[in-house]
Every structure is written in structure tokens, then in C-alpha cells.
C-alpha positions in Angstrom: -43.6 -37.0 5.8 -40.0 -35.8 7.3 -39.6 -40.0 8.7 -41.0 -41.3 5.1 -38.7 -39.4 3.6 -36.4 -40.7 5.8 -36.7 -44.1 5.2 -36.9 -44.1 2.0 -33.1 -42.5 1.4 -32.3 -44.8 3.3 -33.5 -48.1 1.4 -32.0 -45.8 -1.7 -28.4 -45.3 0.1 -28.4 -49.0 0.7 -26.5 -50.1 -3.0 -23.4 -47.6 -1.5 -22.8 -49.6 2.1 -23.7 -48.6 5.6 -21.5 -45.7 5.8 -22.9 -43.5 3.2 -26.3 -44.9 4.6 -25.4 -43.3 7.6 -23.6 -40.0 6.1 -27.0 -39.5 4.2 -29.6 -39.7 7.0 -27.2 -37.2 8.8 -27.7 -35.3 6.1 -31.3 -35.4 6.0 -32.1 -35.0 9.7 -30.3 -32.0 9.6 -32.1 -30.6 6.8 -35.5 -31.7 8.7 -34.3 -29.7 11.5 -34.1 -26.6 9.9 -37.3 -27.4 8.3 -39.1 -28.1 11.5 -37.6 -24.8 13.4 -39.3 -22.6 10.3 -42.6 -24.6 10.4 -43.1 -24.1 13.9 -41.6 -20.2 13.9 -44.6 -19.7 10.8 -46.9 -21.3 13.5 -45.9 -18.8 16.0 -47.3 -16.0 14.1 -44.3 -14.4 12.5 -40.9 -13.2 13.2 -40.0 -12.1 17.2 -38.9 -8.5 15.2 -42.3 -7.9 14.1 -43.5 -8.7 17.7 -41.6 -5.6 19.4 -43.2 -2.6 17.5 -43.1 0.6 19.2 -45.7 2.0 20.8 -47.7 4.5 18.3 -46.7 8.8 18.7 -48.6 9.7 22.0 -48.8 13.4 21.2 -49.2 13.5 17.5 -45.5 14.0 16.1 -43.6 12.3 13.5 -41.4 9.9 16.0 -38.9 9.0 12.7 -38.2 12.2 12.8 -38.3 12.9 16.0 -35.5 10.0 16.3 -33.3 12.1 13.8 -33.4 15.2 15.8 -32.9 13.1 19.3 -30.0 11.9 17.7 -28.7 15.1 16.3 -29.1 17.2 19.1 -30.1 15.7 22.1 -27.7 12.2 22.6 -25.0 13.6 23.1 -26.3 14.6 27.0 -29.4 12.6 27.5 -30.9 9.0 27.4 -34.3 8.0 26.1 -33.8 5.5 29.3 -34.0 6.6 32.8 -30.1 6.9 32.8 -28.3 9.5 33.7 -25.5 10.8 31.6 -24.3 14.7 31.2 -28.2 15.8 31.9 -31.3 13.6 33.1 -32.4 10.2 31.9 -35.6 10.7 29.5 -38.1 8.4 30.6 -41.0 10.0 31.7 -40.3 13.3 31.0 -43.9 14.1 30.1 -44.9 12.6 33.4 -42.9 14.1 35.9 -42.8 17.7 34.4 -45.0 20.7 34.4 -46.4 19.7 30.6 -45.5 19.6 26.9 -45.6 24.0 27.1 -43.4 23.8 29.4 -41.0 21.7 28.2 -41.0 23.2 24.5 -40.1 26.6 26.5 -36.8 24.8 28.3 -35.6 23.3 25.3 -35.4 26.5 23.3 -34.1 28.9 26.2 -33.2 26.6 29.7 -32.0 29.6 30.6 -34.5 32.2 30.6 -37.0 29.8 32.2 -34.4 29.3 35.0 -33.8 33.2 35.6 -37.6 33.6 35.3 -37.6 31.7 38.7 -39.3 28.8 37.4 -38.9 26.3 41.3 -38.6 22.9 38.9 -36.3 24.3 36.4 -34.1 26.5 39.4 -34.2 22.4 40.6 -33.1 20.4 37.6 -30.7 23.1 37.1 -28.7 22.7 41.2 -29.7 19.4 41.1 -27.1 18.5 37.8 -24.3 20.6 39.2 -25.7 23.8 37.5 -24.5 23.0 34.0 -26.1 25.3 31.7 -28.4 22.9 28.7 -27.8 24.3 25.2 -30.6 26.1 23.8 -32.2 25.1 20.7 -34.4 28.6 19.5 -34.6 27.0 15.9 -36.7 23.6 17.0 -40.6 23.9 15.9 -43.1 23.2 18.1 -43.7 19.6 15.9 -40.0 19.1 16.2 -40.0 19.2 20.1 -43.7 17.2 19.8 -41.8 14.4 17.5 -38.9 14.1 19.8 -41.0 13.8 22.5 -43.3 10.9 21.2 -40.0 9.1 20.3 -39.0 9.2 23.7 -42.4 7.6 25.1 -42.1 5.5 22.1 -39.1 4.2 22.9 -39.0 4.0 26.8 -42.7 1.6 25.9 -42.6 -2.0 26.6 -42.9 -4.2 23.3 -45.9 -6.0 22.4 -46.4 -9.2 22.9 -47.0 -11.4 19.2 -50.2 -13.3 19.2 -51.2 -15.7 16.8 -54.1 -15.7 14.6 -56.1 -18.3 17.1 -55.2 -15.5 19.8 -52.8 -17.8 21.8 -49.5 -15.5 22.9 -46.2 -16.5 21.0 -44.5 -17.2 23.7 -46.8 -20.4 25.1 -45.9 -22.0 21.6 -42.0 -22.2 22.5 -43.2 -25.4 24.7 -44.4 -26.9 21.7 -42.2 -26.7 19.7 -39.5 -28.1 21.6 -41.7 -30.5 22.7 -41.9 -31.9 18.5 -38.1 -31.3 18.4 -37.4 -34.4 21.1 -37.5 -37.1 18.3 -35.6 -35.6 15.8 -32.9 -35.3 18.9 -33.0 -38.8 19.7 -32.7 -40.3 16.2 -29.6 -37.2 15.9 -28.0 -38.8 18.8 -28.3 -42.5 17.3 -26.8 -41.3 14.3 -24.0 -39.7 15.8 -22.8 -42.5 18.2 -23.7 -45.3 15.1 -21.1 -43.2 13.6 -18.7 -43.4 16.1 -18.7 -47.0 16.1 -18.1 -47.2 12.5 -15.3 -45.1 13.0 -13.7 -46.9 15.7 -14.3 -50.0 13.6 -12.9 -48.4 10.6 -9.5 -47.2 13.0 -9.0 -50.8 13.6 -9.1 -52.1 10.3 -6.4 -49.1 9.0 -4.2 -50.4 12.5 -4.4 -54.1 11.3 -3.5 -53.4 7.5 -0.4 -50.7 9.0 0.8 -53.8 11.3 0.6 -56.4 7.8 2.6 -54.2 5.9 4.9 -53.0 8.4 6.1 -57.0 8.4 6.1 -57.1 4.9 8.7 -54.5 4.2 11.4 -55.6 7.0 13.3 -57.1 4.3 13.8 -53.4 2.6 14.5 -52.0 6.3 17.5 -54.3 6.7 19.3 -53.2 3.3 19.5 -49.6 5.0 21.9 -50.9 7.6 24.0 -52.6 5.0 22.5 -55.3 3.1 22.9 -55.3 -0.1 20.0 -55.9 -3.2 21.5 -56.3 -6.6 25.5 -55.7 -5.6 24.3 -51.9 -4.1 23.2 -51.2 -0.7 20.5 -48.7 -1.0 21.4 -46.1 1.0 24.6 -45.8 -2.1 21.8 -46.0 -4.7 20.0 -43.2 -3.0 23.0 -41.2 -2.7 24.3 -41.7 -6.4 20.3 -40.7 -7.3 20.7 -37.2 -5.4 24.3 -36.7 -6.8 22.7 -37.2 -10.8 19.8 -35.1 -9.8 22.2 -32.3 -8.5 24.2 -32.0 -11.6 21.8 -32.2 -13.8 22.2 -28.5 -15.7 18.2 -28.5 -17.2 17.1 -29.3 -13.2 19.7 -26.8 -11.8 18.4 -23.9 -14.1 14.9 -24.5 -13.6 15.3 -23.9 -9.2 17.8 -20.8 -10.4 15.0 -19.5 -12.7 12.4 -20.2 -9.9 14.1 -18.5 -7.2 15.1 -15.5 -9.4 11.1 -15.0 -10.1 10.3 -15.2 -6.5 12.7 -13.0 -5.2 11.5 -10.5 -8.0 7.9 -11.2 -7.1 8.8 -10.3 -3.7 10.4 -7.5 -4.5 7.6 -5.9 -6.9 5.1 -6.3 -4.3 7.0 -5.0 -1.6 7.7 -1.9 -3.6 3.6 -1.6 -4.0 3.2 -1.4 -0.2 5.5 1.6 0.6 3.8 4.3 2.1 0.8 2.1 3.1 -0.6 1.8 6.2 -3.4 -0.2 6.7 -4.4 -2.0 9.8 -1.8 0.5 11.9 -3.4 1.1 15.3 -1.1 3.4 17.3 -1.4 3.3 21.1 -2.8 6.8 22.2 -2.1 8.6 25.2 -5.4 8.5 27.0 -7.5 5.4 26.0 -10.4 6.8 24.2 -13.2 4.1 22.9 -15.1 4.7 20.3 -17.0 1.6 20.6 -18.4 3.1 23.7 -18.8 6.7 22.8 -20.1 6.4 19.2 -21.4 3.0 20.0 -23.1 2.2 22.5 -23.9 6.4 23.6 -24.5 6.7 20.0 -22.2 10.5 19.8 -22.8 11.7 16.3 -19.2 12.0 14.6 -20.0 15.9 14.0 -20.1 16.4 17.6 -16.5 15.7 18.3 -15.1 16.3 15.1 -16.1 19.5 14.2 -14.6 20.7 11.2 -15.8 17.5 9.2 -18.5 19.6 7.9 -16.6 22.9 6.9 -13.0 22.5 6.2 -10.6 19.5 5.0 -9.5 18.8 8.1 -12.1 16.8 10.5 -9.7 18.3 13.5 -8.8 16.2 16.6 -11.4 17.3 19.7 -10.0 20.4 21.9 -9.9 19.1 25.9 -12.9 21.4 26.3 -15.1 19.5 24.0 -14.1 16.5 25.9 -15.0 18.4 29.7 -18.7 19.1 28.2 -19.4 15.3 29.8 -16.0 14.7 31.6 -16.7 17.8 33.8 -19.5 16.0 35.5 -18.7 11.9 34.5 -16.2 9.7 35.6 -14.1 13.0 36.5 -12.1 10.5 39.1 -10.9 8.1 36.3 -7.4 7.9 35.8 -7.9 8.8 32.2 -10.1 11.5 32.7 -7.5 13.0 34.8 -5.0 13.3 32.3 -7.2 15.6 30.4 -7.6 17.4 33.9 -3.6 17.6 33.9 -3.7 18.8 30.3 -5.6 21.6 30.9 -4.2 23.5 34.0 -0.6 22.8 32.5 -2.0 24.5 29.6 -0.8 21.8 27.1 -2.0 20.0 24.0 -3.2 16.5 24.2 0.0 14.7 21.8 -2.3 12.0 20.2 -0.8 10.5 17.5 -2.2 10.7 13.8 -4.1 7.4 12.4 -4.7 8.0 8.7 -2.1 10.1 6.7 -1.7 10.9 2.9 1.3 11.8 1.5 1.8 15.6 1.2 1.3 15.3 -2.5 -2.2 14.6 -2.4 -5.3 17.0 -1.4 -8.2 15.8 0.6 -11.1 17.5 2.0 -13.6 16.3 4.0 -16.4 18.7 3.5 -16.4 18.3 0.1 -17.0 14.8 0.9 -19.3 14.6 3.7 -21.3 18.0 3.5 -21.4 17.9 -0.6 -21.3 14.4 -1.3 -22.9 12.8 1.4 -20.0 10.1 1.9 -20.5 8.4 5.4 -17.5 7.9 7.9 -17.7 4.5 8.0 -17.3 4.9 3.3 -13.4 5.4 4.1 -12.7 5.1 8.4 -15.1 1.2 9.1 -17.4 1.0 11.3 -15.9 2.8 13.7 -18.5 2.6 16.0 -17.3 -0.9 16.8 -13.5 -0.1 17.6 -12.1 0.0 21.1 -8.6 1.1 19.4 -8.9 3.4 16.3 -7.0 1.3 13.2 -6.8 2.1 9.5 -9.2 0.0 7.9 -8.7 1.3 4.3 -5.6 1.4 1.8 -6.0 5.1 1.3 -4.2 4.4 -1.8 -4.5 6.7 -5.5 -6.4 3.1 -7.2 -9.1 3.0 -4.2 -9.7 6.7 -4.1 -10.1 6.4 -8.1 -12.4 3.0 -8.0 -14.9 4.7 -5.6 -15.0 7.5 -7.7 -15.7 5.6 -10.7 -18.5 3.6 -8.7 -20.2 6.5 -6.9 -23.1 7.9 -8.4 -23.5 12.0 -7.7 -26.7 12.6 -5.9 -28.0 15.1 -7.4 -31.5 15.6 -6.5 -33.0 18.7 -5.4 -29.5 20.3 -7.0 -29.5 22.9 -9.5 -26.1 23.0 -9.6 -26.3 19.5 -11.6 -29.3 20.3 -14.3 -27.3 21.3 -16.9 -24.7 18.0 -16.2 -27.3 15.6 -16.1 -28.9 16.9 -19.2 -25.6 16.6 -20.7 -25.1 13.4 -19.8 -28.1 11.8 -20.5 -27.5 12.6 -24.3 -24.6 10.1 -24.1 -25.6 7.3 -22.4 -28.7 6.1 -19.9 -25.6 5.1 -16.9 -26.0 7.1 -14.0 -23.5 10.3 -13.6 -20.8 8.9 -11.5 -18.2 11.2 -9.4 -16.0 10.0 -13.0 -18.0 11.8 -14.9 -18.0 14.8 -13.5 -13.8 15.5 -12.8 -13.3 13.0 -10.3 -10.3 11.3 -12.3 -8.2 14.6 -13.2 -4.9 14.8 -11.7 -5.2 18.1 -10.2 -8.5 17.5 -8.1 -6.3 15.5 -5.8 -2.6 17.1 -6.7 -1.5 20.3 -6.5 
């Protein structure tokens, strides 16, 4: 069907010359590429995402949730892989310790099982430099359950996807690029017919610039003197300019002109005082928080603690940085100048990203604990910066357009009832942060 309808765009294209003959079949090979690639995906049995499900919970927990707490309270010093980072790689834990009891006692007091003389945990503890695990009293035994079936979940290998005729997706690649070799050949015969046309067409554009090159010699020679009509040209050009000059209507239109863009300038100039957008200072120890929040996936809230309490997120204190540096990379160069900090007794000078102006109040509690605004809402996705920049204006008009787009979540909140009902009398819209104060002066002025 694909060469059919091939052929007959082509007999169609025909009435508009060869080129757009050729221009159109490009067209619709390309087209019958993608077409072919989805046919023969759909004959594969689906999607290669739905081919790597996890392996179902092993020991009857929740592994979504299991996930959240992993990522909440156990990242920061563990892998689910067999690396190690602050504490030992996951993988396997069930299998290479004394059981699920076992472990559900280490994780809420490491230490008393360690003082109770326990030979594996008196091991794990020398063996990692004897840094002391947090202890987590408040996790249920189906918390510790979940997180453990998400760590067998996600140290499993992924399924392969079988088709419906129970032949394995990955002896159909062969196939399909087996039915992709003509389309490739009849691509490449378009492409260098194409190229001949083009060459053909360069040497027809060369022939007419040589024919009219010879035709205006004549106009060339009056520029070194001869004259057409009692003037030489070059004076008739010159007398032209000179008119064009003096002209008052011409000269008060470019006056008028330049007046407006100089005021333009000036206008928008006077808009972008005090902004700082896109400024990336250079730190003094070369912190990435592509790798940290990135690729070790550190929660935010572990570094920057007062996010969830005060206004200020506050910059880390060396000692939350030594919780991993005391055992990791302790001989690199930039680890060592947070060695150097602390036995001169010094602060760490790094140098402020985003600032407001004094005049304006923000807090980030209020935001992230009560409002539920992610970091990424005002900082980007800052999990994918090497070097920390301003990705926002932080100006008074963005502040008030998110707060006349964000909708209050107010579920499973008293404190909103009586709004909402409120609200709802006046119109069916949601109850945006607008609604509710988030345009008077004095929420963000003293």
C-alpha cells in the first residue's frame, strides 16, 4: 500500500515538474518511515517501558510507599544498588542478613543492637569506620516491610516483553530492520536524484549570472567616467544622496525614530534594575547539585533545613556536609577546603544566588510546608545544575501571576471550610492563593 501510494503522488506531482515530483516523494517516504517504525513497534507487543515492570513486593509491603520513605530517610546514606556510599549498598540485604526481625530492630535503634553484642551488627558497624546509623523508632513494621520490597523490587532484573504469539520482543528487532532496507534504498535514490538536480540547477543560475554580467558592462564603464545623458553617474548618485539629505519630512522622520528608540531603550532598561536572572556566581568550593540532588537523589530538606520551619531555607553548616564527606572522597581537593574550614573555625563565604530586595517579605515554610510549592515552582530543576543560577525573575508581577494561578489545596483542611463555603456562593472557579489575601500589599511588605 505504502509503494501504491507512492506511485500514485507521483503520476499526481507530474503537472508541477520533476522537482516538486521529487520534493513530494521525499515527503512521503519519510512519512512511510514513521509509519513503518510504529507498525512494526505495535507488532512487537507494546512499548519497551511496559516491558521493564518491577518485580511484584516479595514480603507483602506497599513498595510505592516504601519508595517514599527510601527516599525520605534512607538515600541520603544508602543505595538500592550494591554501591556503597555513606553506609552499605542495598542489594541483597534480606539475603545476606540475619532476617526481616532483625533488620526492623537495626533500623529503629542500630545502636542498641550493636551494644547488645550482636557479632553482624558489631561488623557492619567496624567495618564502615564505626559511623553511628540514625535511628528511626517512629517506622512501623509495614513501613520497614514496604521499604524493603522496594529495595528487592528495584535491585530485580526487568522482564523481558513477549508478544501475544509468545515470541520475545527482542527477536523482532531483526525483522524489522530487515523490512526497513527498501525504504533505505529508495531514501538514498531520492537524495542523490536531488543532488543532481541541484547541481544542474547551480549551473543554470552560473550561466544566466555570466549573461548578465556581459550585458551590464556598458553601465560599469559610466562609473569610471563615462557619461549617459550629459551626467556621469557617480554625480547623479551623489546629487540623489545630497536631495535625500535635505529633505526636512525625511530628516524628521530618522530624528523621530531615533528619539523613540533611545526612549524604548531606556524604559526597558529602567524595568530590569534590580533583576537578576540567569546570575550564576562562582562559589568557593564547587558544589554540584546535579550530582547530589540528581543523580544521589538528596532530598532538598536534607541539606536545607530550615525550608520547612522558618523563611530562611539556610545555607548547610560544614557539619551537615562531613555526615558523607567524613567517610567519601575526604582526599579531594574540595573536600579539603571544608576540612580547612572547620579546624580554622571559619564560615564557609558562599556567595548568595537569589536575593529580594529588603522591602519585600518571603518565607519559605509558608510556602513549602503550608502550600505545598515545590523547589523546582521558583529555583528550576535544580536537580540538573552543575552551577546554581537564577532561573526565575523573582519580580512583584511573577510573584503576583502565580498567586493569581495557584489554586489552595485545601483538602483534608479545616482551616479552609468556612472559605470555600464562602466562595462557592460567588462563583464555581476554584479558590486561588488571590482569593484568599495573596494580592494585599502587606503580605509581602512590611
Amino acid at each position: 500500500m505504502y509503494y501504491n501510494s507512492l506511485n500514485k503522488s507521483l503520476k499526481m506531482s507530474r503537472l508541477s515538474g520533476f522537482c516538486g515530483a521529487l520534493a513530494l516523494s521525499l515527503t512521503l517516504l519519510l512519512n512511510g518511515g514513521q509509519v513503518n517504525a510504529q507498525d512494526s513497534a505495535a507488532a512487537a507487543g507494546g512499548s519497551p517501558a511496559a516491558a521493564a515492570a518491577p518485580a511484584p513486593a516479595s514480603g507483602g509491603g506497599d513498595v510505592e510507599k516504601g519508595k517514599g520513605l527510601f527516599s525520605n530517610n534512607c538515600a541520603q546514606c544508602h543505595a538500592v544498588t550494591a554501591e556503597a556510599l555513606v553506609g552499605p549498598g542495598l542489594k541483597g540485604v534480606r539475603q545476606r542478613t540475619p532476617g526481616d526481625d532483625w533488620l526492623k530492630k537495626w533500623i529503629r535503634n542500630s545502636s542498641a543492637v550493636i551494644a547488645s553484642g550482636d557479632a553482624y551488627a558489631v561488623g557492619v558497624f567496624n567495618k564502615y569506620n564505626k559511623i553511628q546509623m540514625s535511628s528511626f523508632p517512629n517506622l512501623t513494621d509495614d513501613d520497614i516491610t514496604s521499604i524493603l520490597d522496594y529495595i528487592d523490587s528495584a535491585g530485580a532484573p526487568a522482564k523481558a516483553a513477549v508478544a501475544d504469539t509468545g515470541t520475545p520482543a527482542p527477536g523482532n528487532s531483526t525483522a524489522q530492520s530487515g523490512d526497513s532496507g527498501s525504504p533505505s534504498s529508495l531514501f538514498t535514490f531520492v537524495l542523490i536524484a536531488l543532488l543532481v538536480v541541484m547541481l544542474l540547477v547551480l549551473g543554470v543560475l552560473l550561466v544566466i549570472v555570466t549573461i548578465l554580467s556581459k550585458a551590464v558592462q556598458p553601465s560599469a564603464a559610466t562609473l569610471e567616467g563615462t557619461t549617459v545623458g550629459g551626467n556621469t553617474l557617480v554625480d547623479r548618485l551623489r546629487t540623489g544622496l545630497s536631495n535625500t539629505v535635505n529633505n526636512p519630512i525625511i530628516r524628521s522622520v530618522v530624528v523621530w525614530l531615533f528619539v523613540l528608540v533611545v526612549a524604548k531603550a531606556v524604559i526597558d532598561g529602567s524595568f530590569s534594575v534590580g533583576i537578576q536572572q540567569g546570575y550564576a556566581p562562582k562559589q568557593p568550593i564547587q558544589y554540584s547539585h546535579k550530582l547530589h540532588a540528581g543523580q544521589y537523589k538528596i532530598d532538598c530538606n536534607y541539606c536545607h533545613t530550615g525550608v520547612n520551619k522558618g523563611k530562611s531555607a539556610t545555607i548547610p553548616a560544614a557539619n551537615i556536609c562531613m555526615n558523607c564527606h567524613g567517610v567519601i572522597k575526604k582526599e579531594s581537593p574540595e573536600i579539603q577546603k571544608i576540612y580547612a574550614a572547620i579546624e580554622q573555625n571559619r564560615p564557609i563565604e558562599w556567595i548568595r544566588v537569589h536575593n529580594l530586595p529588603d522591602l519585600a517579605y518571603f518565607n519559605h515554610a509558608q510556602h513549602v510546608n503550608v502550600g505545598n510549592v515545590q523547589c523546582q515552582t521558583c529555583h528550576g530543576e535544580i536537580e540538573k545544575m552543575e552551577v546554581v543560577e537564577q532561573r526565575s525573575s523573582l519580580t512583584m508581577g511573577w510573584c503576583i501571576d502565580c498567586h493569581r494561578k495557584t489554586e489552595v489545596n485545601t483538602k483534608d483542611n479545616a482551616y479552609y471550610d468556612k472559605l470555600v463555603a464562602l466562595h462557592r456562593k460567588e462563583t464555581k472557579e476554584p479558590l486561588k492563593v488571590a482569593n484568599i489575601g495573596g494580592l494585599e500589599c502587606s503580605k509581602c511588605h512590611y
